[in-house]
N, C-alpha and C positions, 0 to 999 in steps of 0.2 A: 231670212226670218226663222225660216226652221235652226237654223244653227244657233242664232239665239235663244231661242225660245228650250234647247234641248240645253244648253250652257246652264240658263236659269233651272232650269229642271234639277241640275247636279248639284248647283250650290242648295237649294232649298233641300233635297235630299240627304247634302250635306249636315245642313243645319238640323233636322229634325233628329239628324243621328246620333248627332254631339251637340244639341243645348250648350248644355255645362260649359264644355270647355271651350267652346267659341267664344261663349260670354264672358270665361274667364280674361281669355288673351283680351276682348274688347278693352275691358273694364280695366285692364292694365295700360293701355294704348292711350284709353281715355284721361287716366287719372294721369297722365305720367304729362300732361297739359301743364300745370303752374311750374314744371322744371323745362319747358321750351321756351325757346327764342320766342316767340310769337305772342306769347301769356307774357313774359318779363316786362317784355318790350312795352307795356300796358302798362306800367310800376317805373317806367325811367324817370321820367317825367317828376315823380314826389321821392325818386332816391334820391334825385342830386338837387332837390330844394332844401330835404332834409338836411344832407350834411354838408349844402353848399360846397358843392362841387361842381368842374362841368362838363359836359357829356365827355367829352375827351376821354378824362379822369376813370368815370364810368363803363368806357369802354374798355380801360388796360383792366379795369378792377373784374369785371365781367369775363373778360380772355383769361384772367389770371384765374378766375375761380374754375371758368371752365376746363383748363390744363390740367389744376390740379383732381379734378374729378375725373378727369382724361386718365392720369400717373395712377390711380386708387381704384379702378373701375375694374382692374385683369385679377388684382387680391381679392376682391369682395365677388365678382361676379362670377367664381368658380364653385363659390357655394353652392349656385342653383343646379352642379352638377349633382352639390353632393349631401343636400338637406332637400327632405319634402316639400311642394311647392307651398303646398296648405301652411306652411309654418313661416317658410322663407316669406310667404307673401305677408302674413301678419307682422312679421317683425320689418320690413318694409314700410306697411303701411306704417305703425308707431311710429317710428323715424323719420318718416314723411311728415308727419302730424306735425311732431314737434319742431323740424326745423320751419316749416309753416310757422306756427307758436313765435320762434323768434324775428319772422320776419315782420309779422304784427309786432313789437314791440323792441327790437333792435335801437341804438341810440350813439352808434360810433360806426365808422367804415371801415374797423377793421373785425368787429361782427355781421356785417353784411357781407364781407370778404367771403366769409368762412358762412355764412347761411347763402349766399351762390352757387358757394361749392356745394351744400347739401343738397340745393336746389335742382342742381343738375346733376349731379350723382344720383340721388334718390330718381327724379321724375327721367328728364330725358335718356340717364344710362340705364338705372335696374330697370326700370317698371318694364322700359321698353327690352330689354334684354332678356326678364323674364317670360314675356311675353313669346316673344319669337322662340328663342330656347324649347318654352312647354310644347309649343302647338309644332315646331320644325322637327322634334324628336318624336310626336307620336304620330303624328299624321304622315305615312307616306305614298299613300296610292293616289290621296289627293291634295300634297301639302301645297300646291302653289293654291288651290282654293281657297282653304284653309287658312293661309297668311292673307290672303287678300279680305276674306271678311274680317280679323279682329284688327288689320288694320283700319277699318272703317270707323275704328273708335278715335284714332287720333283725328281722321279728316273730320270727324265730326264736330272734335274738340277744337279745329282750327275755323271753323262754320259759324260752329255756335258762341262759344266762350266770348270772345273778343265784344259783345255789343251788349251780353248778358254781364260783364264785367265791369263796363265801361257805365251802366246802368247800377250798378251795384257800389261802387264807385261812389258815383252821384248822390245816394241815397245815406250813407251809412258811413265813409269817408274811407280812404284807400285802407289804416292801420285794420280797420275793424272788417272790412273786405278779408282779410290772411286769418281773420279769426275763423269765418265762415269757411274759406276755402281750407282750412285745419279740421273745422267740424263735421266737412263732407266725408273727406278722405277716413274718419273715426267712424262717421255714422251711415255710411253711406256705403262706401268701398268696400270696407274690413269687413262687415258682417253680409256683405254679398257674394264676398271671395269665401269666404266658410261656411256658407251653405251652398255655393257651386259645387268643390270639389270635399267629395268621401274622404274619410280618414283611410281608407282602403283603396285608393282610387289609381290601379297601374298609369293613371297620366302624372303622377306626384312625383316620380321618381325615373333615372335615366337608366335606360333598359339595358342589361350586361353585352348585348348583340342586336343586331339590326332586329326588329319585327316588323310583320304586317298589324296593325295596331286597327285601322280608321277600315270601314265596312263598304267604303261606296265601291261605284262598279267599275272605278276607271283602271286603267290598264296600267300597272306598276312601272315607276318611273326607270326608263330602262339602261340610266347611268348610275344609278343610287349606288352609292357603296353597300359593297359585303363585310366588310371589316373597318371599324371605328380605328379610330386613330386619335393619339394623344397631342395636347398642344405641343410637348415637345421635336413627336414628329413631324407635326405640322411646319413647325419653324425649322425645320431642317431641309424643308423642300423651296426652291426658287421660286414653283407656283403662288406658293401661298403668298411672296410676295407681289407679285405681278397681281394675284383677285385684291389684293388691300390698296395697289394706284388706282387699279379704275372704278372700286365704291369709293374713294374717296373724294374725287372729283364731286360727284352731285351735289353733297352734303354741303363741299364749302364754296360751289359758284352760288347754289340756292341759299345758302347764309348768307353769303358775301351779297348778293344782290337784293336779298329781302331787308336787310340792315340799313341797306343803303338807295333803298328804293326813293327815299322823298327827297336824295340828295341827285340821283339821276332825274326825277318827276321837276325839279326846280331847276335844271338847269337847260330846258327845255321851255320852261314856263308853263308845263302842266300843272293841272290842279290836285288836292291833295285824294280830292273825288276818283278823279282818273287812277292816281295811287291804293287808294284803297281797292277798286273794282278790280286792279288786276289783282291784289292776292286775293280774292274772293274768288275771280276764275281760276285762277292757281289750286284753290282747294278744291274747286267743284272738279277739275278734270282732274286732277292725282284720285279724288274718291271713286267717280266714274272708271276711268283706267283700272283703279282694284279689280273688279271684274275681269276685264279683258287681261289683266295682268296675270292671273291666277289661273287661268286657262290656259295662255301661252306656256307658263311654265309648266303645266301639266300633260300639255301637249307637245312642245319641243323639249323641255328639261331645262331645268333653272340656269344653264351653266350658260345654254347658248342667249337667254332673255336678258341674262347681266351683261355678258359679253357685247349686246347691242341698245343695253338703255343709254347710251347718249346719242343714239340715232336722232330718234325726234326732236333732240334741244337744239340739233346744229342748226335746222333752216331758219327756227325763231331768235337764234344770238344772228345767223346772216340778215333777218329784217332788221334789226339793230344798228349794223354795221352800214347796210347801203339803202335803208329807210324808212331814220329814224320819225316816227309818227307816233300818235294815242295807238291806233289798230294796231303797229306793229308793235306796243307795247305790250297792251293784251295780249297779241296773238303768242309772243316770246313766253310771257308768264304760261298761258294754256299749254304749249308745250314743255315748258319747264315741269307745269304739274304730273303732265304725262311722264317725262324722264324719272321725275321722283318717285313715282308708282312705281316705274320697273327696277328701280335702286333697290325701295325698301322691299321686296316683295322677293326678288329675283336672290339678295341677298344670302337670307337664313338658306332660303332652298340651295345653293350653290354650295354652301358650307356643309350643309348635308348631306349631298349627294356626293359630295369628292371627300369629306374626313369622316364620314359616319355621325351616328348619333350620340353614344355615349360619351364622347366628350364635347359634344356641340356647345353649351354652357361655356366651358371654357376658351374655348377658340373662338366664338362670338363674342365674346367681351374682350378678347385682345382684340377684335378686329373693329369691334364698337370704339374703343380704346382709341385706334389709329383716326376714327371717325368723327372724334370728339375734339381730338387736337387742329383736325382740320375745318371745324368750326370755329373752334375757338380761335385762330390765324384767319381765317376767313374777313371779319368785319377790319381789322387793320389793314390789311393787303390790300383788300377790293377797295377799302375805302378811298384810300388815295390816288386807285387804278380808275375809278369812277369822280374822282374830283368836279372833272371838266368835263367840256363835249370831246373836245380832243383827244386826252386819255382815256374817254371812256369807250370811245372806238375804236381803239389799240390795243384796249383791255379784250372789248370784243371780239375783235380781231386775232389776237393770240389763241381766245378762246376756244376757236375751231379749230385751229390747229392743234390742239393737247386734246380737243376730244374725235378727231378722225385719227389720232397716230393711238389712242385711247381703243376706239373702238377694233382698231385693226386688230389691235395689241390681244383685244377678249375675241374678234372672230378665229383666230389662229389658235387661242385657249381651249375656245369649242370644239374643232376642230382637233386637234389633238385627244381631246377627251372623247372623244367616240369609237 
């Protein structure tokens, strides 16, 4: 209890110190909601009435848009090395807006092609990459804290959005819903990100050398790099490729499986109820885990927290595998949500402490980049690995196996890194 209790002490201590910029990474986490999977997902349903299509259809169009935002994300995302946040974010938000703008008002598939792609370019890659970037570069005596509160914007967005939507929806009809969610992002987002951060504000910009930036009182992360490193170096090293297989695991079993949840839920004869409750546990323990997540990293170093986030999803994919039930569906998603925490969280920090900070912008969106193609592959692959009961326990089944030769792969990572 006292350990608790002294945990919670750091983060509010945290927070008191840097407002501002906690709220900023939040409100980035949050907004970056109508370019995820889980917001789209809410809009399938009136794309493929609109242009009579069917879901199939929707799906290649969907992977296709997501790839291409995949290919475009390493160009655009290296600006947040090298332009002020305060600006980068405004001209973001704009762009945000208006591909919003076209998605209310689109009339052919191969405009919605091309407003997915903005969808997820804009929401799931910048927002989220500027986010991480700002708070993973200046924060470091407490950055795993630090990533764990502003991610609390997107758990929040995964909580709330979806029934607030669906209600919005109902009221007003889906086209005129994108007008609203265009509105927020202008009136809402943009003039809260410019009165967050100063025009003078040392978090705006990436520091020429490591600093101590962030004031609290924990003990400096004792793997952190002393010298920043350039993407190029970066891709010169075998590491960097061995940290991009095992983040990318999380991303596309937790796509692959959230895509295709109502098709594993029916082949079971669960109800859609049962469906829905586990992503809802899903989000409630990845938001919970933030916490514990942030600490861990704070306390052993990001590198060793990444290296074991697929520890807790193995026992929930084996209740899958030898008994399959409603509990052990749940239970499989509540650990999923826990693995997700330590993906996104463990992530930035690991990228920080092994390449530095000054070019952390750049190196996190080639590695968002590798992230984004294994979503977008995700709902194809798992789809058909999930067909059946039978495939879908060979699917399962495989799946421990890539994440224990996964895990081992990042304990030896750690391990070397000390």
């Amino acid at each position: 209890m006292g350990l608790a209790k002294l945990a919670l002490m750091n983060y509010l201590q945290l927070l008191r110190r840097n407002p501002n910029y906690i709220a900023y990474g939040a409100l980035h986490f949050f907004f970056s909601s109508p370019g995820q999977t889980f917001f789209i997902s809410l809009f399938v349903l009136y794309f493929t009435r609109e242009l009579s299509i069917s879901h199939i259809e929707f799906d290649w169009l969907y992977s296709g848009g997501t790839l291409l935002s995949a290919a475009v994300l390493p160009f655009v995302g290296k600006w947040v090395d090298e332009i002020k946040l305060r600006y980068f974010s405004i001209g973001l938000a704009i762009c945000f807006a208006l591909v919003c703008m076209g998605v209310a008002t689109f009339t052919n598939i191969y405009l919605l092609f091309f407003l997915i792609f903005g969808l997820r370019l804009c929401g799931q890659g910048l927002m989220c990459l500027t986010a991480n970037t700002a708070i993973g570069r200046y924060f470091h005596k407490a950055r795993g804290k630090a990533l764990s509160l502003v991610n609390f914007g997107v758990s929040i967005g995964e909580s709330v959005l979806p029934p607030l939507v669906v209600l919005l929806i109902a009221g007003i009809g889906w086209r005129n819903s994108w007008w609203v969610i265009s509105a927020s992002v202008l009136l809402i987002f943009l003039p809260l990100v410019i009165s967050l951060i100063k025009l003078d504000s040392p978090f705006q910009v990436a520091p020429e050398e490591e600093e101590e930036n962030d004031e609290t009182p924990a003990q400096a992360n004792p793997v952190a790099s002393s010298k920043s490193k350039t993407r190029a170096e970066a891709l010169r090293e075998p590491r960097f490729y061995f940290l991009v297989l095992i983040s990318l695991f999380m991303p596309f079993f937790s796509t692959g499986v959230m895509i295709n949840s109502s098709i594993v839920g029916s082949n079971y004869g669960w109800s859609m109820k049962l469906v829905a409750l586990s992503i809802s546990a899903f989000g409630i323990a990845r938001l919970l885990m933030n916490f514990i997540s942030g600490w861990l990293i704070d306390k052993f170093s990001g590198i060793w927290v990444f290296g074991l986030q697929l520890v807790p999803l193995i026992p929930g994919v084996a209740l899958m595998v030898f008994f399959p039930n409603p509990t052990s569906w749940v239970t499989f998603f509540i650990l999923m949500g826990v693995s997700a925490s330590l993906n996104s969280l463990s992530g930035t920090a690991t990228w920080a402490e092994i390449y530095g900070t000054r070019y952390l912008g750049s190196i996190r969106s080639l590695a968002s980049t590798f992230g984004v193609f294994s979503t977008a592959a995700a709902p194809i692959i798992l789809g058909f690995g999930l067909a059946d009961v039978k495939s879908q326990q060979w699917t399962f089944f495989i799946s421990i196996g890539v994440m224990l030769l996964l895990s081992l792969l990042g304990f030896a990572l750690a391990r070397k890194r000390e």
